[in-house]
C-alpha positions in Angstrom: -37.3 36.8 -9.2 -39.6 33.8 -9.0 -40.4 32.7 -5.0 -39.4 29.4 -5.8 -36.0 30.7 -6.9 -34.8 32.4 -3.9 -34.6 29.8 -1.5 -32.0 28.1 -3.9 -30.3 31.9 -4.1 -30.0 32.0 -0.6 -28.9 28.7 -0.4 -25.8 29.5 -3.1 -25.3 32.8 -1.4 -25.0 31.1 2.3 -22.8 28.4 1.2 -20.4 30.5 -1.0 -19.8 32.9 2.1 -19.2 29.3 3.9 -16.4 27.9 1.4 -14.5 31.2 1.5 -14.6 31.7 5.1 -13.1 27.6 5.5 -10.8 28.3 2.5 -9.1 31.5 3.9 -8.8 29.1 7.5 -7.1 26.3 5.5 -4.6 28.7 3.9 -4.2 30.7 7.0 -3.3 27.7 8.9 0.3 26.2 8.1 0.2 23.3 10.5 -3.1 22.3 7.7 -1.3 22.9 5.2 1.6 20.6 6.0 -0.5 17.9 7.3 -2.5 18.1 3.7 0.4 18.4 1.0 3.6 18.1 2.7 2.9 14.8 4.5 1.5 13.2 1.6 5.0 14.1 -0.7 6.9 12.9 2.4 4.5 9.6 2.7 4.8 8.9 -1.0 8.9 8.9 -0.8 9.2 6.5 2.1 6.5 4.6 1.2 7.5 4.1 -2.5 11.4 4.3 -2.4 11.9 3.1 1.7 9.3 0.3 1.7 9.6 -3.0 -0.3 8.5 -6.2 -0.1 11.0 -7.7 -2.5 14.0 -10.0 -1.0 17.1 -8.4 -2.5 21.0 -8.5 -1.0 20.8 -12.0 0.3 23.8 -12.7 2.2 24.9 -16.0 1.2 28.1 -18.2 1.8 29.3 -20.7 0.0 30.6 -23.6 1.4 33.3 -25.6 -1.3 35.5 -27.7 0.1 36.9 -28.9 -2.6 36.7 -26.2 -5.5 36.0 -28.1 -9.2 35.2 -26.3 -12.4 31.7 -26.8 -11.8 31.2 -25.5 -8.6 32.8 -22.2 -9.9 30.7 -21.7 -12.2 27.6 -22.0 -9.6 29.3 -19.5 -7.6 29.4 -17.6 -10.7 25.8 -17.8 -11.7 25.2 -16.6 -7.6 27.4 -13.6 -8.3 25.3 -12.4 -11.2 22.0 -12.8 -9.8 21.0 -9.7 -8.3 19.1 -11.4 -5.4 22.5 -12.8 -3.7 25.4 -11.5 -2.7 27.8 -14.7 -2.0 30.5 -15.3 0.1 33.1 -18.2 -0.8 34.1 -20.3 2.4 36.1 -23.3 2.7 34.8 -25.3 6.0 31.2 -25.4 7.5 32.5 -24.5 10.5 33.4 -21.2 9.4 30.2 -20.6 7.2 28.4 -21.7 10.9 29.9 -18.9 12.8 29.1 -16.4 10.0 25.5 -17.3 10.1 25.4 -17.1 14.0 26.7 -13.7 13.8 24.6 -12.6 11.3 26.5 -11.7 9.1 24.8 -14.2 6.4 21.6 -15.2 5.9 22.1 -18.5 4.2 24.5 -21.6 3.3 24.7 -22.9 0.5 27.3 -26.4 1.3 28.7 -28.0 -2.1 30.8 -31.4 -0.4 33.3 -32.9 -2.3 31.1 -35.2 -4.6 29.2 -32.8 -6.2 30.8 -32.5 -9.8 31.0 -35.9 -9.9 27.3 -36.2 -8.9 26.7 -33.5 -11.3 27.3 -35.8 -14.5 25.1 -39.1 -13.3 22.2 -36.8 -12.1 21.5 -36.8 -9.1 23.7 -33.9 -7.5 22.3 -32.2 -4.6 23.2 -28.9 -2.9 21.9 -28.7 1.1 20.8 -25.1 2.3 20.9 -23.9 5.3 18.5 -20.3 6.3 18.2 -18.2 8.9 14.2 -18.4 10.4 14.0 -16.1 12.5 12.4 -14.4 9.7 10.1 -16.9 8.2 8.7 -14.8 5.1 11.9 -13.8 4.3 13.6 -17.3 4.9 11.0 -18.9 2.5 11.5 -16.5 -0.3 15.2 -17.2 0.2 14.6 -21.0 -0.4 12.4 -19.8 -3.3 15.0 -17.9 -4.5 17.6 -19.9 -4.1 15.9 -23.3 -5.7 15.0 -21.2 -8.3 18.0 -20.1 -9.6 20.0 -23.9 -8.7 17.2 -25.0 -11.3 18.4 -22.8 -14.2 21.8 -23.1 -13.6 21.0 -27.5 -13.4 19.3 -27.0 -17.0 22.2 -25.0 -18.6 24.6 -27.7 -17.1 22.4 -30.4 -18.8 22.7 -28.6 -22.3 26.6 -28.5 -21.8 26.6 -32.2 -21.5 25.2 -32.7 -24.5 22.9 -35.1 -26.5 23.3 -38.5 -23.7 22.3 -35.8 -21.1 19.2 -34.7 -22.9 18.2 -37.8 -23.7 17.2 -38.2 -19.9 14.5 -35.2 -20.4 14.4 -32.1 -18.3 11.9 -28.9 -17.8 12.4 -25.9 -17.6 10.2 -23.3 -15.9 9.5 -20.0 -17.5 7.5 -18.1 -15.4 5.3 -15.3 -15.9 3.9 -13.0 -13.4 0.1 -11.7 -14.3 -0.6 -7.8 -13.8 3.2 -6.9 -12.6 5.2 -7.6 -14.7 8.1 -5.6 -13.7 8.1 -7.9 -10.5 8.3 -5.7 -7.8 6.3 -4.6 -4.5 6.6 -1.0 -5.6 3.5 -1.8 -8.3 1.7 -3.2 -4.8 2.6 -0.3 -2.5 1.8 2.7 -4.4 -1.5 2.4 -5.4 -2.7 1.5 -1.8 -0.7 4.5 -1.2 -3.3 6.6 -2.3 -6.0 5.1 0.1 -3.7 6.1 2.8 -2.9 9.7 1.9 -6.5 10.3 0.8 -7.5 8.8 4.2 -5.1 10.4 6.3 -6.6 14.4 4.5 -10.1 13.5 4.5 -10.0 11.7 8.2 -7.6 12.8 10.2 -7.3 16.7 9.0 -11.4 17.4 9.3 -11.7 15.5 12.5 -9.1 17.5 13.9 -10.1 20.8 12.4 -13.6 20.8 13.1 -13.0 19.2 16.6 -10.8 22.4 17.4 -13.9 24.9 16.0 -16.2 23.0 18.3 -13.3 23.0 21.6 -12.9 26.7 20.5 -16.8 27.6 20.4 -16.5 29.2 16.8 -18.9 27.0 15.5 -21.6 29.4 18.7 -21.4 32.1 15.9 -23.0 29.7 12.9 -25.7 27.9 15.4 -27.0 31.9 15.8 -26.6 32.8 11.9 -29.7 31.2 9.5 -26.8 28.4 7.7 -28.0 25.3 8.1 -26.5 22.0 9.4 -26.1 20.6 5.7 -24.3 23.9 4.8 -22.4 23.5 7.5 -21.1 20.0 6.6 -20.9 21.2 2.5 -18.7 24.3 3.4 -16.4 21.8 5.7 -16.2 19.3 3.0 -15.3 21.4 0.1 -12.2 22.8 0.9 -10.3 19.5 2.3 -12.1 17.8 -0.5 -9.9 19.9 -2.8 -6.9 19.1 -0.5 -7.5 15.4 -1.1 -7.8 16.1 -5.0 -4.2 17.7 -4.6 -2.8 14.5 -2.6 -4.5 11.8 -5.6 -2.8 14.0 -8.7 0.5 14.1 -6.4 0.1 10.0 -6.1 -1.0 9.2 -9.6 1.7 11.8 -11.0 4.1 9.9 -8.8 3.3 6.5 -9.7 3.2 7.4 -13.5 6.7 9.1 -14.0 8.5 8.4 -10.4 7.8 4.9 -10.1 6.5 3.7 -13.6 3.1 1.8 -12.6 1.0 1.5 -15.5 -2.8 2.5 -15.6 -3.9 -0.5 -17.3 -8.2 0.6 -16.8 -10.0 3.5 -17.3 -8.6 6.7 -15.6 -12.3 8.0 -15.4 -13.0 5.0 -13.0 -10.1 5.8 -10.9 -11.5 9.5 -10.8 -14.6 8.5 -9.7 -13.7 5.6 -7.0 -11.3 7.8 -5.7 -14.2 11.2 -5.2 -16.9 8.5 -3.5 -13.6 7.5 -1.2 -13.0 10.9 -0.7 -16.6 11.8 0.8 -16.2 8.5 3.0 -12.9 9.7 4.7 -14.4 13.5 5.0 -17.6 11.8 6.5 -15.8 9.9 8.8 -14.1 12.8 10.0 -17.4 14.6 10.3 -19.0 11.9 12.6 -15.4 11.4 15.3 -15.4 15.4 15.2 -19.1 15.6 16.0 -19.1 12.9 18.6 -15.7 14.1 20.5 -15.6 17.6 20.2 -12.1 17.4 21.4 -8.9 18.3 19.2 -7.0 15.7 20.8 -9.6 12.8 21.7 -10.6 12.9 17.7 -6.5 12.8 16.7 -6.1 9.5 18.4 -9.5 8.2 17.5 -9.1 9.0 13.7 -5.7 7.6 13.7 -6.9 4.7 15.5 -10.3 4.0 13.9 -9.3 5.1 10.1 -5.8 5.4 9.1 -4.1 2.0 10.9 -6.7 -0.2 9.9 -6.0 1.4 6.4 -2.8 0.8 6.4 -3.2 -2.7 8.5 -6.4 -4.4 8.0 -7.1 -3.7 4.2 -5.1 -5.4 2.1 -2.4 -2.4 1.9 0.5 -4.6 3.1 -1.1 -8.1 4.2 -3.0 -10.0 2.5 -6.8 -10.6 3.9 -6.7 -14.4 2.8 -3.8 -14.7 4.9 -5.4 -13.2 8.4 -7.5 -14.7 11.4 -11.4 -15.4 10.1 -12.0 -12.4 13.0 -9.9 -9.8 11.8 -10.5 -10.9 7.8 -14.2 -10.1 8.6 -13.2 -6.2 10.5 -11.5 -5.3 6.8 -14.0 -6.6 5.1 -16.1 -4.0 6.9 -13.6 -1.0 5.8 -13.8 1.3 2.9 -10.6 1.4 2.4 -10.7 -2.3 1.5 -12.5 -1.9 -1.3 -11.1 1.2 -2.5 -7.7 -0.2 -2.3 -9.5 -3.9 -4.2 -10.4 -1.0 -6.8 -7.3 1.1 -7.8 -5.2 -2.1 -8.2 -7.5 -3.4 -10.4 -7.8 -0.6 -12.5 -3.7 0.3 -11.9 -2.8 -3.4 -12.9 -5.9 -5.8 -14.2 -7.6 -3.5 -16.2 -11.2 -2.6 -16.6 -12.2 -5.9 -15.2 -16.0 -4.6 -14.6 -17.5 -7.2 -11.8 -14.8 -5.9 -9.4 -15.0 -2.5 -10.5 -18.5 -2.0 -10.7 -19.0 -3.8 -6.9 -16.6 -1.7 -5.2 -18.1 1.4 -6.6 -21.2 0.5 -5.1 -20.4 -0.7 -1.7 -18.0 3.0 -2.1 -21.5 5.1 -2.6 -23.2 3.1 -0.2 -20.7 4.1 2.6 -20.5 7.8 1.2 -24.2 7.9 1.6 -24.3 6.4 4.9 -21.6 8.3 6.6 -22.6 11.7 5.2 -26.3 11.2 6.7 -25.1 10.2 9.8 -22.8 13.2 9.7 -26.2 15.5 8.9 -27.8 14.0 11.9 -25.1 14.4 14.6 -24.3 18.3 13.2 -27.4 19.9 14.8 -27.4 23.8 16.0 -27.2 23.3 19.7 -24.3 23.7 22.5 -25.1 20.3 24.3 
């Protein structure tokens, strides 16, 4: 054997021994375990089936005072929409106490000259929402004007030929790269940016800041490993962990929740590895600079996975934020790894997004793993 050769032997050898000793503690540990797999099935369950950003079951009464043939059928198109669920009432009054109690959301009041307005025009139809919600009291009037619009242009055709003389549009919408109109095609593939944070970040923070509070890491420093075989032997294991949480995720999103993969799967593949070796640097670093089980719980919950869930995109839009806190997630990771699986779950291979988000991705990776090297050294202080 060459000389050159056995430095790379040893090398293998060392880190082999490494990767088997942190495997057989990750399997020998339930509490990793569960925090690895079984929160990540639980996570994608509430996330995907609990959470929703749709406006469904709308609570709406309907105010007729004097019931005609066409304000039955209104009430009739509100019945089958599946966004309301109306309630006919007879006085204001009544419809007033309901919607201080809560018990409806909206009123919709039809007063007694709205068939005959119906034919010259110029009907209207006043609207009353609860605001203490104002996101969801907007997408109600959305909703709501909406649907009064179709069921205004199907009136017109009944009227016939003098009535469409007078002209009328109607809106067709379309909705670009969800077509199934829901949240869930939002939600879940940010999903993965959570669960792959939450393994790679939270788990290795707290597992190698209980070797260093346990002093099993003395017995390495006075072996001949080295720091970087160190950080490969943590990373290897919980890197597999994190591989198990992305098939769990894209497995769920293709057969449990039906959200297409309109890109390239190898460019999901690879975004999500580069994210992977952010979170488990991350990890690395909060371990190495608290040393405390505890401490580098609340710091990798606090530093990592909230602002992945908060400050990324996940759930609010980044347009939509403060110009201080727009510019904090445009410093995360996770915002561009969350930028990149929606473009490749929903737009496609749209490469200028794609091929900009992989780079800032390998920039961090590389970044955060050397700072990792630096602060691993073989010393006790």
């Amino acid at each position: 054997m060459s000389s050159e050769s056995r430095p790379v032997r040893a090398f293998a050898i060392r880190l082999w021994a490494l990767v088997k000793k942190e495997t057989r503690q990750l399997l020998r540990d339930k509490s990793n375990l569960l925090i690895g797999i079984g929160l990540p099935i639980a996570l994608i369950f509430i996330f995907g089936f609990g959470v929703t950003l749709d406006v469904k079951d709308i609570r709406l009464a309907v105010v007729t005072t004097q019931p005609t043939p066409e304000t039955n059928d209104f009430v009739s198109t509100i019945r089958l929409s599946p966004y309301f669920i109306p309630s006919e009432m007879t006085s204001l009054k009544q419809a007033e106490k309901a919607l201080h109690a809560r018990d409806v959301e909206a009123i919709a009041i039809l007063d007694d000259t709205f068939a005959s307005k119906l034919k010259t025009g110029n009907a209207d139809i006043q609207l009353i929402v609860l605001g203490s919600d104002a996101t969801r009291a907007s997408s109600i009037s959305s909703y709501f004007s909406t649907l009064t619009g179709v069921w205004a242009s199907k009136q017109q055709d009944r009227l016939g030929a003098n009535a469409q003389q007078s002209g009328g549009v109607t809106v067709v919408p379309r909705l670009w790269f969800n077509d199934a109109n829901t949240s869930t095609w939002f939600i879940v593939p940010g999903l993965i940016v959570l669960i792959m944070t939450l393994v790679g970040t939270f788990l290795t923070a707290l597992v190698m800041a209980r070797e260093w509070e346990r002093g099993t890491l003395e017995a390495l420093f006075v072996s001949p490993v080295r720091p970087a075989e160190i950080i490969l032997a943590k990373i290897i294991p919980y890197f597999g962990v994190g591989i198990i949480g992305l098939v769990l995720c894209v497995l769920a999103s293709t057969f449990l929740f039906h959200v297409p993969i309109q890109g390239a799967f190898w460019v999901l593949v690879l975004g999500s590895v580069i994210y992977m070796l952010v979170a488990l640097a991350i990890g690395l670093l909060i371990s190495a600079l608290t040393r405390n089980q505890f401490l580098a719980s609340q710091i990798a919950i606090l530093a990592s996975f909230l602002p992945a869930m908060m400050l990324s995109g996940f759930i609010f839009d980044l347009g939509n934020l403060p110009a201080g806190v727009h510019v904090i997630g445009s410093l995360l990771p996770a915002t561009y790894f969350i930028e990149l699986l929606r473009t490749v779950f929903l737009a496609g291979n749209f490469w200028p997004v794609i091929i900009k988000d992989l780079g800032l991705l390998t920039v961090y990776a590389l970044v955060l793993l050397s700072l990792a090297r630096f602060l691993t050294k073989k010393t006790l202080d």
